[in-house]
C-alpha positions as CSV (number, residue, x, y, z in Angstrom):
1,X,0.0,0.0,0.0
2,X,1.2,3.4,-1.1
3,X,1.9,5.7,1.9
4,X,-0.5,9.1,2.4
5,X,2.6,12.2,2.5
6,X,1.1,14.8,5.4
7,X,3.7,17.8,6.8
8,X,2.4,16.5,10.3
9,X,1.3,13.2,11.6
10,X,-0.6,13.9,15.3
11,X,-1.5,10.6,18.0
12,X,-4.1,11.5,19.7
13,X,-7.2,13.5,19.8
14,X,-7.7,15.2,22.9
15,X,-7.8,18.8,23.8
16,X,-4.1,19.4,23.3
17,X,-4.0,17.2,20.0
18,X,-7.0,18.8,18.8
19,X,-5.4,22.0,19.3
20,X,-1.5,21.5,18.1
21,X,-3.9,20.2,14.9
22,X,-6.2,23.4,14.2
23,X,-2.7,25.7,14.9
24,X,-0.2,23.9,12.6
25,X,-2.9,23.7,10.0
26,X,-3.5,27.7,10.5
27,X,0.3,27.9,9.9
28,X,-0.5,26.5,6.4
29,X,0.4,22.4,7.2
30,X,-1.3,19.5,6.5
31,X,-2.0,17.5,9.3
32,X,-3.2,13.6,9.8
33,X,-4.5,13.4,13.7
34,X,-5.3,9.9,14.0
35,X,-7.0,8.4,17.4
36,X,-8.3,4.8,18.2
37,X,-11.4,6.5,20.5
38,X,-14.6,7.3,18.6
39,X,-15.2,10.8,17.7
40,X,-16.7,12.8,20.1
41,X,-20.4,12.7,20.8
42,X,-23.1,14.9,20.3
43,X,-24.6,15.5,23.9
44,X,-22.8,15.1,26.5
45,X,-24.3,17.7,28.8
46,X,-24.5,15.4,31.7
47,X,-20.4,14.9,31.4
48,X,-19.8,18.0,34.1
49,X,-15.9,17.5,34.3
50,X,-14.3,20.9,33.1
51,X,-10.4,22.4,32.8
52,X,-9.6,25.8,33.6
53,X,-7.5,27.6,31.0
54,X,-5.8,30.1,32.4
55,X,-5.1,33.3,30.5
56,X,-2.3,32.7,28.7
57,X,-3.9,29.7,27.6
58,X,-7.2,31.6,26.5
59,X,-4.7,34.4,24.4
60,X,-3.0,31.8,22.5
61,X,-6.2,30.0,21.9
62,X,-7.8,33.4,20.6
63,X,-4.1,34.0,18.3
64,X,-4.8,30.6,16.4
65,X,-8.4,31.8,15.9
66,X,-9.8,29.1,18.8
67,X,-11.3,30.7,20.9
68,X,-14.1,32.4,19.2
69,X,-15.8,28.3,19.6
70,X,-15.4,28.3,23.2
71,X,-15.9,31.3,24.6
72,X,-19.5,31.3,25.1
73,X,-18.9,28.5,27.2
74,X,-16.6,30.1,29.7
75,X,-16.7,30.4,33.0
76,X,-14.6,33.6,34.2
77,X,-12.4,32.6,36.9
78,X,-11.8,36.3,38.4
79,X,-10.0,35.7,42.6
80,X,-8.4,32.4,43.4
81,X,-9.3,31.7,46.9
82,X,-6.4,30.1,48.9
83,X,-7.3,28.6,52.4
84,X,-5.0,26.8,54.8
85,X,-7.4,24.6,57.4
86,X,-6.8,23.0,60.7
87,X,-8.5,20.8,62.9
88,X,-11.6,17.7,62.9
89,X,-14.3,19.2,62.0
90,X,-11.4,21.5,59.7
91,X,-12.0,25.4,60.2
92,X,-10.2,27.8,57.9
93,X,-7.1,29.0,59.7
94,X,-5.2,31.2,57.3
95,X,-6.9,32.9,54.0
96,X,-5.7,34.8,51.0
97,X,-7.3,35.9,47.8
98,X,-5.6,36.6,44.5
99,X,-7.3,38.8,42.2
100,X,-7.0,39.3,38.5
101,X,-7.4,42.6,38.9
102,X,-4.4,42.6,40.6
103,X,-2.7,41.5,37.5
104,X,-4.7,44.2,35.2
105,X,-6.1,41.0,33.4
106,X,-10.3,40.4,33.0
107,X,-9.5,36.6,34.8
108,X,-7.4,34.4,35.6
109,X,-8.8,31.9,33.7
110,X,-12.0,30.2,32.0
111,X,-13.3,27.1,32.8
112,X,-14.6,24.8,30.1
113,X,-16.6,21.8,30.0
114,X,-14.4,19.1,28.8
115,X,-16.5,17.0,26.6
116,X,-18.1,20.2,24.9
117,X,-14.3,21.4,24.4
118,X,-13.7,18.5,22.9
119,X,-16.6,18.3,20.3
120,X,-16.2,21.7,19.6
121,X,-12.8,21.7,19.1
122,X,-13.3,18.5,16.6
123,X,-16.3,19.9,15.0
124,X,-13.4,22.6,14.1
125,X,-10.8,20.2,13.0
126,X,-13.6,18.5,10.9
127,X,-14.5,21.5,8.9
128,X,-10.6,22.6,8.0
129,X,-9.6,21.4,4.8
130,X,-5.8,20.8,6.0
131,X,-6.5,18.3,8.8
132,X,-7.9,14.3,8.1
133,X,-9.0,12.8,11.3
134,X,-8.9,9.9,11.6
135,X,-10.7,8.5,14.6
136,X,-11.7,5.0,15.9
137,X,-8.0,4.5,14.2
138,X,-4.7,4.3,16.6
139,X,-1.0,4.8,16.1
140,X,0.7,1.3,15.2
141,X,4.6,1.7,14.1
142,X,7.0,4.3,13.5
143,X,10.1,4.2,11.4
144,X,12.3,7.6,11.0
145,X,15.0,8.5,8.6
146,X,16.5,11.8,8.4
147,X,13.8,13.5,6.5
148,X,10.7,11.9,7.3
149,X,8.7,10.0,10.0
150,X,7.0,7.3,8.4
151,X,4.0,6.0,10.7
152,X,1.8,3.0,10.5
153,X,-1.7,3.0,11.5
154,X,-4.2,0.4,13.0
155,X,-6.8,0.3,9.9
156,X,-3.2,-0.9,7.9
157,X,-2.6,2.7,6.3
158,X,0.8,4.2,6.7
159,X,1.5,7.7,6.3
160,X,4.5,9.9,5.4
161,X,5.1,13.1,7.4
162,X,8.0,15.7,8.1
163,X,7.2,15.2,11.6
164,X,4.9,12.9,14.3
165,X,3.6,14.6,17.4
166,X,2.9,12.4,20.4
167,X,-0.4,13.8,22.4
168,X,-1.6,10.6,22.9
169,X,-1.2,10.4,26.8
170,X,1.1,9.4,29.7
171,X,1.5,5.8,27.9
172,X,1.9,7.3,24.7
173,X,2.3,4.5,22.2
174,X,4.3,7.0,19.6
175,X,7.1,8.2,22.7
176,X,7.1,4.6,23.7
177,X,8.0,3.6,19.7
178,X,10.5,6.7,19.4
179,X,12.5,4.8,21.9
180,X,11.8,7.3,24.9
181,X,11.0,6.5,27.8
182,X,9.4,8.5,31.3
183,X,10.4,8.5,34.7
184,X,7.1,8.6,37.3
185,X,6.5,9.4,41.3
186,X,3.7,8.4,43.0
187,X,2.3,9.8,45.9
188,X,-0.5,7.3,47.3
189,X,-3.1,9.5,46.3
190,X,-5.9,9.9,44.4
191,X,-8.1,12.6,42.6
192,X,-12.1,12.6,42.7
193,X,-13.6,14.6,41.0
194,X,-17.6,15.6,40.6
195,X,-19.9,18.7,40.1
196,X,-21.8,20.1,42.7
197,X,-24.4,22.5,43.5
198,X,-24.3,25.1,46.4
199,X,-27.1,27.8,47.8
200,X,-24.2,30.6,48.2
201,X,-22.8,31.9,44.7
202,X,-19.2,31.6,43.6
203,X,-18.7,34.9,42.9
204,X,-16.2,34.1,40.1
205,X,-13.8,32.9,42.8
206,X,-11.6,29.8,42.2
207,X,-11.3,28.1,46.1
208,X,-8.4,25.6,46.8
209,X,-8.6,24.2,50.8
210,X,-5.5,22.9,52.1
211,X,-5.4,20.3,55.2
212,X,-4.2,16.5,54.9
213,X,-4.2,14.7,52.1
214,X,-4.1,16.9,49.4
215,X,-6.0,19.8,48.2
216,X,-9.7,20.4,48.0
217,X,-10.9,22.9,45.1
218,X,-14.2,23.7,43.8
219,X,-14.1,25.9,40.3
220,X,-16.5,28.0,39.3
221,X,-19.5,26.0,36.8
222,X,-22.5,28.0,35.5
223,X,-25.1,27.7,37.1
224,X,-27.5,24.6,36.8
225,X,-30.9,24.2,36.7
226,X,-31.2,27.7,38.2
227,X,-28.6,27.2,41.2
228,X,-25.2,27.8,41.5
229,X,-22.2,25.0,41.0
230,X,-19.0,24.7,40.7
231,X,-16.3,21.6,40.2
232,X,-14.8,19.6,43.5
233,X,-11.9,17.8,42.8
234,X,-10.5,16.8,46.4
235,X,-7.1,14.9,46.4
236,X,-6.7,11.9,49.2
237,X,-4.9,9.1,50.3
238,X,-5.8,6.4,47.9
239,X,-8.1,4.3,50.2
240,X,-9.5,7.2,51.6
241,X,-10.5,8.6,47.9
242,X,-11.9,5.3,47.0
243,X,-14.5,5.3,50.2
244,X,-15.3,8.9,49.3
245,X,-16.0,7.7,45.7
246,X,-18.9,5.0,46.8
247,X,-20.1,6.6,49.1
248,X,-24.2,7.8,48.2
249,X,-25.2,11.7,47.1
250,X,-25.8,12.5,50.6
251,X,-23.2,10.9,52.8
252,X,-20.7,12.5,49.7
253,X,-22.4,15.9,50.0
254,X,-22.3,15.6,53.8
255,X,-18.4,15.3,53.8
256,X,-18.0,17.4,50.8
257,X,-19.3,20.3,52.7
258,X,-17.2,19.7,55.8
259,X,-14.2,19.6,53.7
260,X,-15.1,22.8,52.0
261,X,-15.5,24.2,55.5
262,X,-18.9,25.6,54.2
263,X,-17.6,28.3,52.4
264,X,-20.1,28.0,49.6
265,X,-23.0,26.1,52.1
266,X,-24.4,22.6,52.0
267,X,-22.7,21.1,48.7
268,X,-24.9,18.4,46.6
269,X,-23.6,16.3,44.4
270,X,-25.1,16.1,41.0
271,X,-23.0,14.0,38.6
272,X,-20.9,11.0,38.2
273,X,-17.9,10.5,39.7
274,X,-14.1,10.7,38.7
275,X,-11.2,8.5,40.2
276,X,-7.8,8.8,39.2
277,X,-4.2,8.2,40.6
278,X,-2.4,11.3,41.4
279,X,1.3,10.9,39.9
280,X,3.9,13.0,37.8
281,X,5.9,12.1,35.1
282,X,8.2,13.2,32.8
283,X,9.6,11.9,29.7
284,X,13.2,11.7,29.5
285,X,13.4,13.8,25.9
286,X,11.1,15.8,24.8
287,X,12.0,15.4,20.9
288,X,13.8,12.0,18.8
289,X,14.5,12.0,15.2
290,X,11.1,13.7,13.5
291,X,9.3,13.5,16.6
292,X,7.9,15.8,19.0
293,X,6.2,14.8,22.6
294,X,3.9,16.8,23.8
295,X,1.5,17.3,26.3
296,X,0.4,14.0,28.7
297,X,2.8,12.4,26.3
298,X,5.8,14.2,27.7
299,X,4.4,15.6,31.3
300,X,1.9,14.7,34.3
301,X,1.1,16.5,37.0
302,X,-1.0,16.7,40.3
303,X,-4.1,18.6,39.4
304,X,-2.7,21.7,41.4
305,X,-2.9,25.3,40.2
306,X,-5.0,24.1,36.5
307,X,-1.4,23.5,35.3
308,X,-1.7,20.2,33.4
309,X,-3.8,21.1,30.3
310,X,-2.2,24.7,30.6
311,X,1.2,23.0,30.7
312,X,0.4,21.4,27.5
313,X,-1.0,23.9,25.6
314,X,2.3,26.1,26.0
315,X,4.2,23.3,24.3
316,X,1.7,23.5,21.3
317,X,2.1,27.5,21.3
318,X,6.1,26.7,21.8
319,X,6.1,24.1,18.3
320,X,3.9,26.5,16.5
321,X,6.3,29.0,16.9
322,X,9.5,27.3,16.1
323,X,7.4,25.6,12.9
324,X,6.0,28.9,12.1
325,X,9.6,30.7,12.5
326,X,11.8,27.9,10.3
327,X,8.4,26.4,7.8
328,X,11.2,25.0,5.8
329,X,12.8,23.3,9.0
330,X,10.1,21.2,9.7
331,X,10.9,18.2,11.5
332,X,14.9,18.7,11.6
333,X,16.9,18.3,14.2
334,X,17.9,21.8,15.3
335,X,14.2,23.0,15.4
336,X,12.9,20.0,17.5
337,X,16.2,20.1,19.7
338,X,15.1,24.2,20.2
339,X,11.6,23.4,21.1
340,X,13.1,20.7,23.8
341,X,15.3,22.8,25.2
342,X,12.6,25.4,25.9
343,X,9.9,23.4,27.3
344,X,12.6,20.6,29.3
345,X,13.5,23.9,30.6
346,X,10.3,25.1,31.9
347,X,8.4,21.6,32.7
348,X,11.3,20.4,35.2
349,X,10.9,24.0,36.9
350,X,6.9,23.2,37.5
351,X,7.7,20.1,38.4
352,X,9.5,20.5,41.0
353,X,7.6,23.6,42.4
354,X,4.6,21.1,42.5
355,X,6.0,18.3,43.7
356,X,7.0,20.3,46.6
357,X,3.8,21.8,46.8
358,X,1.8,18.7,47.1
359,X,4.1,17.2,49.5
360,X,3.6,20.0,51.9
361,X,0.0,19.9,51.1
362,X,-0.9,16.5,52.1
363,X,0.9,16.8,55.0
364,X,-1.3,17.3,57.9
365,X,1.6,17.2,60.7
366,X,1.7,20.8,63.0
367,X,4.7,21.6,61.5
368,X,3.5,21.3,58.4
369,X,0.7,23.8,59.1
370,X,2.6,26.1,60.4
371,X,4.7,26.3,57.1
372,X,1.6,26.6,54.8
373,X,-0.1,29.3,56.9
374,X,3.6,31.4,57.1
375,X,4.0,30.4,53.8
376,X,0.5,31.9,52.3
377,X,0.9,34.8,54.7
378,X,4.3,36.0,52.8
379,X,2.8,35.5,49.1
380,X,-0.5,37.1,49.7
381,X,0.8,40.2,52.1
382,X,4.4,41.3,50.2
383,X,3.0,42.8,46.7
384,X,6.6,42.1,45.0
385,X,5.8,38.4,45.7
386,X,2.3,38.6,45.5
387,X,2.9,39.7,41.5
388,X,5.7,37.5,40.7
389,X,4.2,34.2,42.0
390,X,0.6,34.8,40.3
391,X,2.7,35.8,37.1
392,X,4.6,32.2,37.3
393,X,1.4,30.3,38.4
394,X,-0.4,31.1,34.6
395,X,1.7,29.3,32.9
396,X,2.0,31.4,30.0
């Protein structure tokens, strides 16, 4: 079988592939985005997990002409509310709020839906003449030479392409075939996440509660069926998350809200439920012969601060701009080795601020409070901190 020639072969068909898809094609490439999920479905409303893009993100989205799909879906996410708690029942013992006013910025970030992302995003991809999508078909082989990445796919088709961009998750099938592999740290934990509806409104406000066991957050939602909501993901001890997970609507609201230390009132649950180990990782390379890793592919991280997705989407605006800098360098070593560089660079550094972050944070020893309340005193009262910390913390 004769191989299909494409500038860009993409694995994987989630928000960041969707995206690195719709951009490089707006730089004037062809793209083949291939995925072995179905396409995504119509509906969906009851799917109330959602991503906060923070405003770098949003810009970038709005330069590649993205944004103008999603927006009326956005949640403004105007003050992040940062809480340190103590004690059984918890009580809120130091508070700070970070404003994007403070910044001179409209928000700090939008939170999305992710299934209506998704669709929207590949109802976009569908409709641009430079991108095939292929889904319900999954990466299968790679073979590289110096000029070209030539990739084999699940329905038997094989494709030729200048270059082959892993997006296709923390097992990545494509990194694993470059010959790259990823170191990973486990904490014990897990994530559970679930919508919620609450009589007080959100104001806008992001609100992250810090006690034992990781942090508690509720995100801004609109509102549903005429009362306000927002997104809970609470981080655990593994066991611990898993009890939280079965237990009913009630008994979960019930504990919910005592976690949140009733900041937003009685919480009820009102979808299904989310379970997932809380781990980083991080590839070892970030780039082999015609191949660049990207997103989940290359980086995981606890879901602190609404860095992961935000994470990836500045290494699609980082390849864009070396592809859209050097067209004619496609691919080649020195442009892949520069896009590496940059984003090793800046990946290790979040890494290992969040890692230290969500080590102090599950860490429900005295001393350990202490630290957190001293340490959110210093960033919220001195305004040189204050700006530089927010600044680093979008990601942008």
């Amino acid at each position: 079988m004769r191989a299909e020639e494409t500038d860009i072969f993409v694995s994987g068909g989630g928000i960041a592939g969707l995206v690195a898809a719709l951009g490089l094609a707006d730089a004037g490439l062809s793209v083949t985005l291939a995925d072995p999920a179905p396409a995504p479905a119509e509906g969906g409303s009851d799917d109330l997990r959602s991503t906060a893009f923070l405003e770098p993100s949003r810009r970038h989205l709005e330069a590649m002409g993205i944004w103008h799909a999603l927006r009326d879906a956005a949640t403004p996410l105007e003050v992040l509310r940062v809480a340190n708690c103590t004690g059984d029942p918890p009580r809120i013992d130091t508070e700070r709020s970070f404003r994007a006013a403070d910044l001179g910025i409209p928000a700090l970030g939008w939170n999305l839906p992710n299934a209506l992302t998704r669709r929207r995003l590949a109802d976009m991809a569908e409709s641009n003449p430079r991108i095939d999508l292929k889904f319900g078909v999954g990466f299968s082989s790679l073979v590289t030479r110096q000029n070209e990445a030539i990739v084999g796919l699940t329905d038997g088709s094989r494709l030729r392409a200048r270059l082959a961009i892993a997006a296709d998750g923390s097992a990545s099938p494509l990194r694993e075939a470059a010959g790259i592999g990823a170191e990973t740290t486990r904490y014990g934990q897990k994530a559970l996440a679930f919508a919620v509806s609450h009589p007080s409104p959100h104001n806008a406000a992001s609100t992250e509660l810090y006690r034992s066991g990781g942090a508690f957050v509720l995100v801004p939602l609109p509102d549903r069926n005429g009362a306000p909501a927002s997104a809970a993901v609470w981080m655990h001890d593994g066991p611990e998350s898993l009890r939280l997970a079965g237990l009913d609507d009630a008994a979960l609201g019930e504990a919910a809200t005592q976690r949140s230390c009733n900041v937003l009132g009685p919480l009820s649950p009102m979808s299904a439920r989310q379970v997932w180990p809380v781990m980083a990782q991080r590839a070892h390379r970030f780039a082999g012969q015609r191949v660049a890793v990207i997103a989940e592919a290359a980086h995981v991280l606890p879901p602190i601060g609404a860095q992961g997705l935000n994470v990836s989407l500045s290494d699609v605006w980082c390849l864009l701009e070396v592809a859209r800098d050097a067209p004619g360098e496609l691919g080649t070593a020195m442009q892949l080795g520069t896009f590496a560089r940059l984003r090793q660079r800046d990946v290790l550094a979040r890494t290992m601020v969040i890692d230290f972050y969500n080590r102090l944070c599950r860490d429900g020893s005295p001393a350990a409070q202490v630290l957190r309340s001293a340490g959110l005193r210093l960033v919220g009262d001195w305004p040189p901190l204050r700006d530089r910390v927010m600044r680093a913390g979008l990601a942008g």
